[in-house]
Legacy VTK file of the C-alpha trace (Angstrom):
# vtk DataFile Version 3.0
C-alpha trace
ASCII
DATASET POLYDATA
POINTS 366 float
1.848 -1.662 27.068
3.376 0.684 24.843
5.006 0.002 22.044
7.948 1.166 19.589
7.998 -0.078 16.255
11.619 1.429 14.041
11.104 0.808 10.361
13.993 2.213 7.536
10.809 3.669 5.873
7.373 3.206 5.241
7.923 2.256 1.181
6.634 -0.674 -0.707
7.633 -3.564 0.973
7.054 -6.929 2.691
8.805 -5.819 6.333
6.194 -2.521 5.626
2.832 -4.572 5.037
3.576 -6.658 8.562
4.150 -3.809 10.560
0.981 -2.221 9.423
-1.006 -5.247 9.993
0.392 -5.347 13.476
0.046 -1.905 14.257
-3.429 -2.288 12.946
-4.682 -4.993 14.298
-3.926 -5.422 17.644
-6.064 -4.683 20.784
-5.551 -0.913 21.066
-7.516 -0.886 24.663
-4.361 -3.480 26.028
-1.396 -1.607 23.267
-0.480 1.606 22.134
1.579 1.559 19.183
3.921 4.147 17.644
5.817 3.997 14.429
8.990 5.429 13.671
10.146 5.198 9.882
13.581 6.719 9.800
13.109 7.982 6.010
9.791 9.817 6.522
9.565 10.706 2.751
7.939 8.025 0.100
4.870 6.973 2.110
3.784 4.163 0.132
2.489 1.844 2.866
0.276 4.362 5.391
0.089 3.278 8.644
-3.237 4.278 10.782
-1.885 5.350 14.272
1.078 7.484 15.910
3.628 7.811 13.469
6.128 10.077 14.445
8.614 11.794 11.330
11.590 13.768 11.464
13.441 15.381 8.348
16.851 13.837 8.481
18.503 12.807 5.416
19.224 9.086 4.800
22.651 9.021 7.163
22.201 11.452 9.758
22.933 9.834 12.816
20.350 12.410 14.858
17.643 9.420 13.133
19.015 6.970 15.830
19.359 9.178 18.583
15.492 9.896 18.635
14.740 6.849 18.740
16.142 7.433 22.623
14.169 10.625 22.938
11.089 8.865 21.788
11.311 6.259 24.197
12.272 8.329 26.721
9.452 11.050 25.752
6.869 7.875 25.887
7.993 5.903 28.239
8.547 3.080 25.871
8.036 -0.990 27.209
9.363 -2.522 23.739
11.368 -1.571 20.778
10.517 -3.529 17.865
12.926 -3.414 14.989
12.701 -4.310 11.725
15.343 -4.054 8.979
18.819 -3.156 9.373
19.610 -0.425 10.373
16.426 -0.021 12.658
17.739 -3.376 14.168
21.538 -1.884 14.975
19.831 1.288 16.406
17.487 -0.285 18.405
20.172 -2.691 19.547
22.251 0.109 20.547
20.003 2.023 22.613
19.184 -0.435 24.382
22.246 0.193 26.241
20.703 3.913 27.230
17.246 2.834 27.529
15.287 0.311 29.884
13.026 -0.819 27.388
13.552 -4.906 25.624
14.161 -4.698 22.241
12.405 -7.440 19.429
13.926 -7.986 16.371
11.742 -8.600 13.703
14.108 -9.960 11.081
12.278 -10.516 7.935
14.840 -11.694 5.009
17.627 -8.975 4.822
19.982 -11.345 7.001
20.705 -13.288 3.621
21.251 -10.339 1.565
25.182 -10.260 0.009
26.871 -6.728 -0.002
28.750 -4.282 3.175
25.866 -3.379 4.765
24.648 -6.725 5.382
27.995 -8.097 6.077
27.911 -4.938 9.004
24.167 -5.887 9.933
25.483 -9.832 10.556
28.343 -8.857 12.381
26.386 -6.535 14.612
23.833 -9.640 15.139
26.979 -11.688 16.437
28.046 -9.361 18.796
24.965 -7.931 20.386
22.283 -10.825 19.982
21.851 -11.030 23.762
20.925 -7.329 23.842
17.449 -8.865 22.017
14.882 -9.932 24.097
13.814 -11.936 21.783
14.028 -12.863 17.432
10.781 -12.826 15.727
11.815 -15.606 11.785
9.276 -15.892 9.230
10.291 -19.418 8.974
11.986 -21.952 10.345
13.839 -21.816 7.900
15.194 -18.035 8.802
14.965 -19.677 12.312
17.769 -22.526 11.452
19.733 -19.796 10.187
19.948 -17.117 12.750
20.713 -20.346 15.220
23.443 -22.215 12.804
24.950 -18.613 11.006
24.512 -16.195 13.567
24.425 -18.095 16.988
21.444 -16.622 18.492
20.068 -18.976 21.799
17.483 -21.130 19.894
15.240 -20.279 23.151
15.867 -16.658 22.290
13.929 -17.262 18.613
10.038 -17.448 18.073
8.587 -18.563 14.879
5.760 -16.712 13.488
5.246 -17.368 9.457
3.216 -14.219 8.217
-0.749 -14.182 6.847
-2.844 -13.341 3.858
-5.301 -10.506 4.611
-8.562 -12.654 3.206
-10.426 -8.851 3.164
-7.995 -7.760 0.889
-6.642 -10.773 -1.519
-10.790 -12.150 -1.628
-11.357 -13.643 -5.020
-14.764 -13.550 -4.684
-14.812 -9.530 -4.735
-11.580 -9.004 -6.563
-11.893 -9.175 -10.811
-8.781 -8.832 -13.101
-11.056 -8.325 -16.035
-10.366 -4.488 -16.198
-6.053 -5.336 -16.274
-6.497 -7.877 -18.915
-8.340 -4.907 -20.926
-6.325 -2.480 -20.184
-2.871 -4.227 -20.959
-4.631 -5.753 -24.119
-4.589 -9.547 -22.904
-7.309 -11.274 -24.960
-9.468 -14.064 -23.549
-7.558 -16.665 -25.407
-4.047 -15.142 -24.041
-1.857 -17.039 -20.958
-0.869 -14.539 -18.815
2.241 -15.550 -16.625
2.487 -13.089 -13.402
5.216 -11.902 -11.347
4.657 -10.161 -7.985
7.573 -8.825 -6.031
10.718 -6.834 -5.947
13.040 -6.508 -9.226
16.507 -7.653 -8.215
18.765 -10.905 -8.608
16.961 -12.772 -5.548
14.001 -13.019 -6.569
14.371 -14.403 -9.946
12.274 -12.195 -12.357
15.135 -12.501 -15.054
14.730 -15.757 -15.628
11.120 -15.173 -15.814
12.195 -13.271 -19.260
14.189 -15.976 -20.612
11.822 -18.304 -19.935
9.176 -16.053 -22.184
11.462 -16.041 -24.795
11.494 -19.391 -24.873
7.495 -19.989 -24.661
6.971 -17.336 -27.261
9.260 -19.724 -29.376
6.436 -21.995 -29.247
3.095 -19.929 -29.108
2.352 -16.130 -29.319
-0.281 -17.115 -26.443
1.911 -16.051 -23.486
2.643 -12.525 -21.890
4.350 -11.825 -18.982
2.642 -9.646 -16.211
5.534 -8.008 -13.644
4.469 -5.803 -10.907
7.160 -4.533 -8.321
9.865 -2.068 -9.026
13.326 -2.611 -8.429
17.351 -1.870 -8.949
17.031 -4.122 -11.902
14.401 -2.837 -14.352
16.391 -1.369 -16.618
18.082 -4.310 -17.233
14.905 -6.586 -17.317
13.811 -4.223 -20.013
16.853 -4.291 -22.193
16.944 -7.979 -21.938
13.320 -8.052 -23.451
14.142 -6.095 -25.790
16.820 -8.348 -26.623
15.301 -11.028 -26.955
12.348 -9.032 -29.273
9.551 -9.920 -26.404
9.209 -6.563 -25.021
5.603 -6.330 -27.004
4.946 -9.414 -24.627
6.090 -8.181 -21.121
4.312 -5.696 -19.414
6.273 -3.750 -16.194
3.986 -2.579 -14.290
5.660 -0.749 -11.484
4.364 -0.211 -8.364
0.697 -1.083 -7.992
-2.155 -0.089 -5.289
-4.279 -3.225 -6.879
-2.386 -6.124 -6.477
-5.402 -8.326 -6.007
-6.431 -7.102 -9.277
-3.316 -7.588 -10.675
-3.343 -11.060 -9.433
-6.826 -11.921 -10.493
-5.598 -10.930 -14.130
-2.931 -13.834 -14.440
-3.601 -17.223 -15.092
-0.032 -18.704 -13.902
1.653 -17.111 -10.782
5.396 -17.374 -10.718
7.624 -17.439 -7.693
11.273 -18.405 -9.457
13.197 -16.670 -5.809
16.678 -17.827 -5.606
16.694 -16.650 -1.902
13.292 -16.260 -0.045
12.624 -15.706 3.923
9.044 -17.113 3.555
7.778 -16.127 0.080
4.056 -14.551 1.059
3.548 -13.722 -2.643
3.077 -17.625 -3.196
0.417 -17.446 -0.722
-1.422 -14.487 -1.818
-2.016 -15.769 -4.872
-3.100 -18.852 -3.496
-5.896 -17.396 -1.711
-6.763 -15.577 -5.681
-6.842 -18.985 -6.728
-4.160 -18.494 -9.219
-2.481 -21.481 -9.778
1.518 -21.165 -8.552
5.031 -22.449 -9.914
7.658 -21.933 -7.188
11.257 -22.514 -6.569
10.816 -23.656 -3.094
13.630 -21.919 -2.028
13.874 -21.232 1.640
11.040 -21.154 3.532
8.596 -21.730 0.616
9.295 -25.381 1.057
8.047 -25.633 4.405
4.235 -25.218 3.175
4.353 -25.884 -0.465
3.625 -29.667 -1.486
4.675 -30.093 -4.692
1.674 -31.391 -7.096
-1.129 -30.538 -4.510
-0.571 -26.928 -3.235
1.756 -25.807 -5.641
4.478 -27.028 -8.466
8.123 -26.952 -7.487
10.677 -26.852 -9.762
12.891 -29.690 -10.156
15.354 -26.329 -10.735
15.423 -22.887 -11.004
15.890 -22.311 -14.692
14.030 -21.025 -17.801
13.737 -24.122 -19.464
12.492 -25.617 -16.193
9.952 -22.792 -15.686
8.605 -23.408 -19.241
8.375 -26.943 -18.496
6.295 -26.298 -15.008
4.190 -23.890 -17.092
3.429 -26.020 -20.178
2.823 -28.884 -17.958
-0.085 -26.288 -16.101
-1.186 -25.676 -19.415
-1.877 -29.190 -20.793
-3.000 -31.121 -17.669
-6.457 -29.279 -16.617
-7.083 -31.703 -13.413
-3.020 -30.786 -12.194
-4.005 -27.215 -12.346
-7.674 -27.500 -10.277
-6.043 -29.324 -7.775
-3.444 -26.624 -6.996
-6.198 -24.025 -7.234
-8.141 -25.609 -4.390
-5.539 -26.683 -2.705
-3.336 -23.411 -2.584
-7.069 -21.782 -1.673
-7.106 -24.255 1.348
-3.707 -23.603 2.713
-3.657 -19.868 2.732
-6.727 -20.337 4.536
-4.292 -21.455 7.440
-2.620 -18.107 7.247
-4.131 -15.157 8.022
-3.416 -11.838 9.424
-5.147 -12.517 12.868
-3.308 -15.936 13.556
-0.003 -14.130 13.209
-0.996 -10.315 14.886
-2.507 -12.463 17.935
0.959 -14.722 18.212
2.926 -11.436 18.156
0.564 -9.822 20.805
1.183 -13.000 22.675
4.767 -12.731 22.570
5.165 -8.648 23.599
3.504 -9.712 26.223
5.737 -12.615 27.484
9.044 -10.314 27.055
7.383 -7.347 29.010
6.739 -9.283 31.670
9.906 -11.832 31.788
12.802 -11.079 34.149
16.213 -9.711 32.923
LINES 1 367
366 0 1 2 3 4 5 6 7 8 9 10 11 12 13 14 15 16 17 18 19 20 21 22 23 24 25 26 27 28 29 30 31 32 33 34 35 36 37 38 39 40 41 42 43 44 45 46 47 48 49 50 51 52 53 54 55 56 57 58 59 60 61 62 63 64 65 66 67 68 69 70 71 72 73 74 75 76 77 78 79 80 81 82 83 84 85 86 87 88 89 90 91 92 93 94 95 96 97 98 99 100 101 102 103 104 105 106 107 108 109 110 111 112 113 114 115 116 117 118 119 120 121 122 123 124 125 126 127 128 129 130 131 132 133 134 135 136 137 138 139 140 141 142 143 144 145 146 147 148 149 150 151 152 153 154 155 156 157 158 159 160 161 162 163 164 165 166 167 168 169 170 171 172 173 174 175 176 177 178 179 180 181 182 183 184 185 186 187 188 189 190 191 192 193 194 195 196 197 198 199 200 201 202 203 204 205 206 207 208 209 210 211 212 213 214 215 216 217 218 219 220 221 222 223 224 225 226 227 228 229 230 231 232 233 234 235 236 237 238 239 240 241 242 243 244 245 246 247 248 249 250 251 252 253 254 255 256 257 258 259 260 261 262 263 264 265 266 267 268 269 270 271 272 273 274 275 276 277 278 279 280 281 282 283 284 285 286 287 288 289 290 291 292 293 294 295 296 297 298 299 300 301 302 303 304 305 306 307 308 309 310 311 312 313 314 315 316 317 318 319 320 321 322 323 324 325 326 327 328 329 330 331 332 333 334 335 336 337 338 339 340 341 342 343 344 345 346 347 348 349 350 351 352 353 354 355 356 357 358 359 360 361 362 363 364 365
Protein backbone atom coordinates (compact mmCIF):
# COMPACT_ATOMS: atom_id res chain seq x y z
CA UNK A 1 0.00 0.00 0.00
CA UNK A 2 1.45 3.19 -0.70
CA UNK A 3 0.74 6.07 0.78
CA UNK A 4 0.51 10.04 0.31
CA UNK A 5 0.48 12.12 3.20
CA UNK A 6 0.04 16.45 2.05
CA UNK A 7 0.91 18.56 5.04
CA UNK A 8 1.00 22.83 4.68
CA UNK A 9 4.47 22.31 6.32
CA UNK A 10 6.38 20.40 8.59
CA UNK A 11 6.47 23.40 11.54
CA UNK A 12 5.59 23.13 15.14
CA UNK A 13 2.36 21.83 15.36
CA UNK A 14 -0.29 19.35 16.57
CA UNK A 15 -1.53 18.19 12.74
CA UNK A 16 2.71 17.86 12.38
CA UNK A 17 3.37 15.54 15.55
CA UNK A 18 0.38 12.97 14.21
CA UNK A 19 1.61 12.68 10.92
CA UNK A 20 5.02 11.83 12.13
CA UNK A 21 3.80 9.34 14.52
CA UNK A 22 1.91 7.75 11.69
CA UNK A 23 4.48 7.87 9.25
CA UNK A 24 6.65 6.43 11.92
CA UNK A 25 5.01 3.94 13.27
CA UNK A 26 3.30 1.95 11.03
CA UNK A 27 4.27 -1.49 9.53
CA UNK A 28 6.70 -0.36 6.81
CA UNK A 29 6.90 -4.20 5.37
CA UNK A 30 2.68 -3.79 4.63
CA UNK A 31 3.06 0.60 3.91
CA UNK A 32 5.22 2.85 2.25
CA UNK A 33 4.76 6.28 3.25
CA UNK A 34 5.71 9.58 1.59
CA UNK A 35 5.35 13.06 2.88
CA UNK A 36 4.71 16.04 1.05
CA UNK A 37 4.90 19.43 3.10
CA UNK A 38 3.98 22.13 0.65
CA UNK A 39 6.27 24.85 2.55
CA UNK A 40 9.50 22.80 2.61
CA UNK A 41 11.35 25.57 4.61
CA UNK A 42 11.07 25.69 8.70
CA UNK A 43 11.58 21.98 9.45
CA UNK A 44 10.68 21.94 12.95
CA UNK A 45 8.97 18.55 13.19
CA UNK A 46 11.49 15.97 11.03
CA UNK A 47 9.88 13.25 9.68
CA UNK A 48 12.04 9.82 9.21
CA UNK A 49 11.06 8.50 5.69
CA UNK A 50 10.40 9.83 1.97
CA UNK A 51 9.79 13.31 2.18
CA UNK A 52 9.70 14.85 -0.98
CA UNK A 53 10.35 19.13 -1.16
CA UNK A 54 9.99 21.50 -3.82
CA UNK A 55 10.94 25.34 -3.64
CA UNK A 56 7.69 27.07 -4.34
CA UNK A 57 6.78 30.06 -2.49
CA UNK A 58 3.74 29.99 -0.15
CA UNK A 59 0.96 30.53 -3.20
CA UNK A 60 2.33 29.03 -6.16
CA UNK A 61 -0.18 26.91 -7.48
CA UNK A 62 2.74 24.44 -9.19
CA UNK A 63 2.62 23.12 -5.01
CA UNK A 64 -0.79 21.46 -5.88
CA UNK A 65 -0.12 20.30 -9.16
CA UNK A 66 2.74 17.93 -7.87
CA UNK A 67 0.89 16.56 -5.73
CA UNK A 68 -0.60 14.87 -9.23
CA UNK A 69 2.89 14.20 -10.48
CA UNK A 70 3.75 12.54 -7.26
CA UNK A 71 1.00 10.29 -7.32
CA UNK A 72 1.26 9.67 -10.65
CA UNK A 73 5.27 9.23 -10.40
CA UNK A 74 4.42 6.62 -7.37
CA UNK A 75 1.61 5.16 -8.19
CA UNK A 76 -0.17 6.47 -5.19
CA UNK A 77 -3.27 4.11 -3.34
CA UNK A 78 -4.25 7.04 -0.77
CA UNK A 79 -3.93 10.71 -0.35
CA UNK A 80 -4.07 11.71 3.11
CA UNK A 81 -4.63 15.36 3.80
CA UNK A 82 -4.26 17.29 6.56
CA UNK A 83 -4.90 21.04 6.96
CA UNK A 84 -6.43 23.26 4.57
CA UNK A 85 -5.15 23.78 1.89
CA UNK A 86 -3.56 20.19 1.63
CA UNK A 87 -7.28 19.09 2.10
CA UNK A 88 -8.69 21.39 -1.07
CA UNK A 89 -5.69 20.09 -3.15
CA UNK A 90 -6.00 16.72 -2.41
CA UNK A 91 -9.74 17.03 -2.91
CA UNK A 92 -9.18 18.41 -6.21
CA UNK A 93 -6.97 15.98 -7.69
CA UNK A 94 -8.80 13.54 -6.95
CA UNK A 95 -10.70 14.38 -9.94
CA UNK A 96 -7.27 13.65 -12.15
CA UNK A 97 -6.07 10.90 -10.10
CA UNK A 98 -7.43 7.28 -9.18
CA UNK A 99 -6.21 7.29 -5.84
CA UNK A 100 -9.09 7.81 -2.44
CA UNK A 101 -8.36 10.67 -0.67
CA UNK A 102 -8.56 10.80 3.63
CA UNK A 103 -9.04 13.83 5.24
CA UNK A 104 -7.43 14.14 8.34
CA UNK A 105 -9.15 17.19 9.78
CA UNK A 106 -7.58 18.09 12.99
CA UNK A 107 -9.19 21.53 14.43
CA UNK A 108 -8.79 24.19 11.61
CA UNK A 109 -12.59 23.56 10.57
CA UNK A 110 -13.54 25.92 13.61
CA UNK A 111 -11.09 28.51 12.88
CA UNK A 112 -12.97 32.21 12.04
CA UNK A 113 -11.35 34.24 9.12
CA UNK A 114 -11.55 33.85 4.71
CA UNK A 115 -9.57 31.08 4.45
CA UNK A 116 -11.51 28.97 6.66
CA UNK A 117 -14.75 30.30 5.51
CA UNK A 118 -13.15 28.99 1.73
CA UNK A 119 -11.86 25.64 3.43
CA UNK A 120 -15.77 25.02 4.83
CA UNK A 121 -17.28 25.84 1.75
CA UNK A 122 -14.99 23.59 -0.22
CA UNK A 123 -15.91 20.73 2.51
CA UNK A 124 -19.70 21.32 1.48
CA UNK A 125 -19.27 20.95 -1.95
CA UNK A 126 -16.78 18.19 -2.44
CA UNK A 127 -17.21 15.97 0.82
CA UNK A 128 -18.15 12.94 -1.30
CA UNK A 129 -14.85 13.25 -3.19
CA UNK A 130 -13.39 11.88 0.52
CA UNK A 131 -13.22 8.45 1.00
CA UNK A 132 -13.43 8.87 4.21
CA UNK A 133 -13.04 11.86 7.49
CA UNK A 134 -10.57 10.96 10.05
CA UNK A 135 -12.18 13.71 13.82
CA UNK A 136 -10.14 13.80 16.81
CA UNK A 137 -13.32 13.71 18.67
CA UNK A 138 -16.62 13.18 18.55
CA UNK A 139 -16.95 16.16 19.20
CA UNK A 140 -15.20 17.40 15.69
CA UNK A 141 -17.26 14.32 14.53
CA UNK A 142 -20.85 16.02 15.54
CA UNK A 143 -19.64 18.91 13.79
CA UNK A 144 -18.48 17.93 10.40
CA UNK A 145 -22.04 15.83 10.43
CA UNK A 146 -24.42 18.84 11.88
CA UNK A 147 -22.14 22.04 10.15
CA UNK A 148 -20.78 20.57 7.22
CA UNK A 149 -23.10 17.59 6.21
CA UNK A 150 -20.62 14.96 5.71
CA UNK A 151 -22.46 11.09 5.64
CA UNK A 152 -21.98 10.19 9.37
CA UNK A 153 -20.90 6.64 7.77
CA UNK A 154 -18.33 8.61 5.83
CA UNK A 155 -16.59 9.80 9.46
CA UNK A 156 -14.23 7.60 11.70
CA UNK A 157 -13.30 8.63 15.11
CA UNK A 158 -9.82 8.26 16.17
CA UNK A 159 -8.88 10.62 19.41
CA UNK A 160 -4.95 11.00 19.22
CA UNK A 161 -2.15 9.40 21.90
CA UNK A 162 0.58 10.38 24.27
CA UNK A 163 3.97 8.98 23.18
CA UNK A 164 4.72 7.29 26.89
CA UNK A 165 8.70 7.10 25.45
CA UNK A 166 8.68 10.59 25.14
CA UNK A 167 6.29 12.40 27.91
CA UNK A 168 7.79 9.41 30.72
CA UNK A 169 7.97 11.05 34.09
CA UNK A 170 10.00 8.62 35.37
CA UNK A 171 13.04 9.68 32.97
CA UNK A 172 11.99 13.22 32.35
CA UNK A 173 13.24 15.99 35.34
CA UNK A 174 12.25 19.74 35.18
CA UNK A 175 14.82 20.48 37.81
CA UNK A 176 17.32 22.05 35.26
CA UNK A 177 14.10 24.70 33.85
CA UNK A 178 13.21 25.62 37.31
CA UNK A 179 17.10 26.62 37.64
CA UNK A 180 17.49 28.05 34.75
CA UNK A 181 14.31 30.39 34.74
CA UNK A 182 15.12 31.09 38.52
CA UNK A 183 11.92 29.26 40.03
CA UNK A 184 12.85 28.49 43.66
CA UNK A 185 11.67 25.35 45.44
CA UNK A 186 9.09 27.24 47.36
CA UNK A 187 7.73 28.96 43.94
CA UNK A 188 4.13 27.69 42.10
CA UNK A 189 4.81 27.47 38.74
CA UNK A 190 1.56 27.68 36.52
CA UNK A 191 2.35 26.19 32.82
CA UNK A 192 1.02 26.82 29.52
CA UNK A 193 1.72 24.52 26.54
CA UNK A 194 0.41 25.39 23.13
CA UNK A 195 -0.02 27.90 20.42
CA UNK A 196 -0.27 31.84 21.27
CA UNK A 197 -3.50 33.08 19.73
CA UNK A 198 -7.18 33.98 20.94
CA UNK A 199 -8.34 30.13 20.93
CA UNK A 200 -6.45 28.86 23.09
CA UNK A 201 -6.77 31.14 25.95
CA UNK A 202 -3.18 32.07 27.12
CA UNK A 203 -4.38 35.77 27.74
CA UNK A 204 -6.41 35.06 30.28
CA UNK A 205 -3.74 32.99 31.70
CA UNK A 206 -2.01 36.64 32.27
CA UNK A 207 -4.86 38.20 33.88
CA UNK A 208 -5.36 35.56 35.95
CA UNK A 209 -1.45 36.02 37.24
CA UNK A 210 -2.10 39.37 37.87
CA UNK A 211 -4.60 38.57 39.95
CA UNK A 212 -2.69 35.65 42.01
CA UNK A 213 0.34 37.86 42.31
CA UNK A 214 -2.24 40.23 44.09
CA UNK A 215 -2.27 37.70 46.69
CA UNK A 216 1.25 35.96 46.86
CA UNK A 217 4.60 36.62 45.02
CA UNK A 218 4.65 32.60 44.97
CA UNK A 219 3.30 32.21 41.40
CA UNK A 220 5.05 32.48 37.88
CA UNK A 221 3.73 31.71 34.80
CA UNK A 222 5.61 29.19 32.46
CA UNK A 223 4.38 29.69 28.48
CA UNK A 224 5.90 27.62 25.85
CA UNK A 225 4.51 27.87 22.17
CA UNK A 226 4.91 30.79 19.88
CA UNK A 227 2.25 32.48 18.24
CA UNK A 228 0.52 35.67 16.28
CA UNK A 229 -0.15 36.97 19.71
CA UNK A 230 3.08 37.33 21.71
CA UNK A 231 3.61 40.62 21.37
CA UNK A 232 0.56 41.39 22.79
CA UNK A 233 0.80 38.78 25.69
CA UNK A 234 3.98 40.61 26.49
CA UNK A 235 2.70 44.12 26.54
CA UNK A 236 -0.18 43.03 28.59
CA UNK A 237 2.37 41.73 31.27
CA UNK A 238 3.99 44.44 31.21
CA UNK A 239 0.92 46.19 31.90
CA UNK A 240 -0.07 44.73 34.44
CA UNK A 241 3.85 44.97 36.07
CA UNK A 242 4.08 40.88 36.04
CA UNK A 243 6.41 40.55 33.26
CA UNK A 244 9.31 39.67 36.05
CA UNK A 245 6.74 36.74 36.70
CA UNK A 246 5.99 35.32 33.16
CA UNK A 247 8.45 33.60 31.35
CA UNK A 248 7.82 33.10 27.18
CA UNK A 249 9.55 30.56 26.29
CA UNK A 250 9.12 30.14 22.59
CA UNK A 251 9.44 27.21 20.84
CA UNK A 252 10.89 24.33 22.81
CA UNK A 253 12.61 20.81 21.76
CA UNK A 254 11.99 19.73 25.68
CA UNK A 255 8.57 19.92 26.32
CA UNK A 256 8.61 17.04 28.75
CA UNK A 257 11.06 19.01 30.58
CA UNK A 258 9.21 21.91 30.36
CA UNK A 259 6.28 20.10 31.69
CA UNK A 260 8.04 18.35 34.49
CA UNK A 261 9.05 22.00 35.67
CA UNK A 262 5.36 23.20 36.43
CA UNK A 263 3.41 22.34 39.23
CA UNK A 264 -0.18 23.43 37.73
CA UNK A 265 -0.88 22.73 33.97
CA UNK A 266 -3.35 25.06 32.37
CA UNK A 267 -5.59 24.34 29.44
CA UNK A 268 -8.02 27.73 29.50
CA UNK A 269 -8.90 26.84 25.20
CA UNK A 270 -11.93 28.67 24.18
CA UNK A 271 -12.09 26.35 21.07
CA UNK A 272 -10.26 22.91 21.19
CA UNK A 273 -10.55 19.80 18.59
CA UNK A 274 -9.33 17.36 21.33
CA UNK A 275 -6.87 19.26 23.55
CA UNK A 276 -3.71 16.55 23.66
CA UNK A 277 -1.76 19.07 25.77
CA UNK A 278 -4.23 18.13 28.73
CA UNK A 279 -3.18 14.68 28.24
CA UNK A 280 0.44 15.04 27.99
CA UNK A 281 0.70 16.49 31.01
CA UNK A 282 -1.34 13.99 32.50
CA UNK A 283 0.94 11.28 31.74
CA UNK A 284 3.93 14.01 33.59
CA UNK A 285 1.73 13.81 36.39
CA UNK A 286 1.17 17.46 36.47
CA UNK A 287 -1.92 18.17 37.88
CA UNK A 288 -4.44 19.99 35.07
CA UNK A 289 -7.14 22.92 35.12
CA UNK A 290 -9.10 22.83 31.85
CA UNK A 291 -11.88 24.58 30.15
CA UNK A 292 -13.44 21.53 28.81
CA UNK A 293 -14.14 23.06 25.77
CA UNK A 294 -14.79 20.79 22.87
CA UNK A 295 -13.55 17.62 22.90
CA UNK A 296 -11.69 17.95 26.25
CA UNK A 297 -14.97 17.13 27.88
CA UNK A 298 -15.33 13.87 26.44
CA UNK A 299 -12.38 12.37 28.73
CA UNK A 300 -11.93 14.85 31.43
CA UNK A 301 -14.03 14.11 34.74
CA UNK A 302 -14.09 16.97 36.59
CA UNK A 303 -12.58 16.38 40.31
CA UNK A 304 -10.97 12.93 39.40
CA UNK A 305 -8.97 13.34 36.11
CA UNK A 306 -8.86 16.86 35.92
CA UNK A 307 -10.63 20.33 37.24
CA UNK A 308 -13.05 22.03 34.89
CA UNK A 309 -13.88 25.34 35.13
CA UNK A 310 -17.23 26.32 36.11
CA UNK A 311 -16.05 29.22 33.30
CA UNK A 312 -13.44 30.36 31.34
CA UNK A 313 -12.27 33.44 33.15
CA UNK A 314 -9.32 34.77 35.23
CA UNK A 315 -10.99 34.95 38.33
CA UNK A 316 -12.27 31.42 37.70
CA UNK A 317 -8.76 30.14 36.81
CA UNK A 318 -7.42 31.63 40.10
CA UNK A 319 -10.13 30.02 41.88
CA UNK A 320 -9.36 26.35 40.19
CA UNK A 321 -5.71 27.09 41.02
CA UNK A 322 -5.98 28.23 44.67
CA UNK A 323 -8.37 25.51 45.26
CA UNK A 324 -5.20 22.97 43.81
CA UNK A 325 -3.15 24.77 46.08
CA UNK A 326 -4.98 24.38 49.43
CA UNK A 327 -6.61 20.92 49.11
CA UNK A 328 -3.44 18.40 48.89
CA UNK A 329 -5.76 15.07 48.58
CA UNK A 330 -7.87 17.10 45.38
CA UNK A 331 -4.57 17.50 43.74
CA UNK A 332 -3.14 13.56 44.26
CA UNK A 333 -6.19 12.37 43.01
CA UNK A 334 -5.96 14.22 39.67
CA UNK A 335 -2.29 13.27 39.50
CA UNK A 336 -3.09 9.57 39.52
CA UNK A 337 -5.93 9.78 37.90
CA UNK A 338 -4.85 11.99 34.81
CA UNK A 339 -1.63 9.34 34.94
CA UNK A 340 -4.30 6.52 34.51
CA UNK A 341 -6.25 7.94 31.68
CA UNK A 342 -3.49 8.93 29.36
CA UNK A 343 -2.49 5.53 29.89
CA UNK A 344 -5.61 4.76 27.58
CA UNK A 345 -4.06 6.86 24.89
CA UNK A 346 -1.16 6.10 23.28
CA UNK A 347 0.49 6.44 20.02
CA UNK A 348 0.07 2.68 19.00
CA UNK A 349 -3.78 2.50 19.81
CA UNK A 350 -4.33 5.37 17.41
CA UNK A 351 -1.35 4.54 14.46
CA UNK A 352 -2.89 0.82 14.49
CA UNK A 353 -6.75 2.29 14.11
CA UNK A 354 -5.47 4.47 11.23
CA UNK A 355 -3.57 1.47 9.62
CA UNK A 356 -6.84 -0.29 10.07
CA UNK A 357 -8.78 2.20 8.33
CA UNK A 358 -6.25 2.80 4.99
CA UNK A 359 -6.78 -0.43 4.71
CA UNK A 360 -10.64 -0.63 4.64
CA UNK A 361 -10.80 2.43 2.00
CA UNK A 362 -8.13 0.74 -0.31
CA UNK A 363 -9.93 -2.08 -0.55
CA UNK A 364 -13.78 -0.77 -0.52
CA UNK A 365 -15.62 -0.36 -3.83
CA UNK A 366 -16.32 3.10 -5.44
Amino acid sequence: MKILHVIGSLGCGGAQVVLKHIVENMDSGHIEAFVYPLRSKHVDIPVRGNVITRPYCNYDPRKFFTILRVCKKYDIDILVAHLTKPIMGCLLASFFHKCKVVVYEHGPVFEKGPQYTLYRLVLRLLWRRAAAFVAVSKYMSDYLVHKIGIAPERIRVIPNGVDPDIFDPQRVSGKRVRENLGIRCTDIALGFVGRLNHIKGPDLLITATALLLDRSRRYFLLLAGDGPERKYLQESAQRLGIEERVRFLGFREDVPCVMAAVDIAIVPSRQESFGIVCLEFMRMKIPVISSGAGGMAEYITDGQTGLLLNENTPDEICRCVERLQSDKQLRQRLIEGGSRLAEQFRVAKYVKATQRLYEEVLHKED
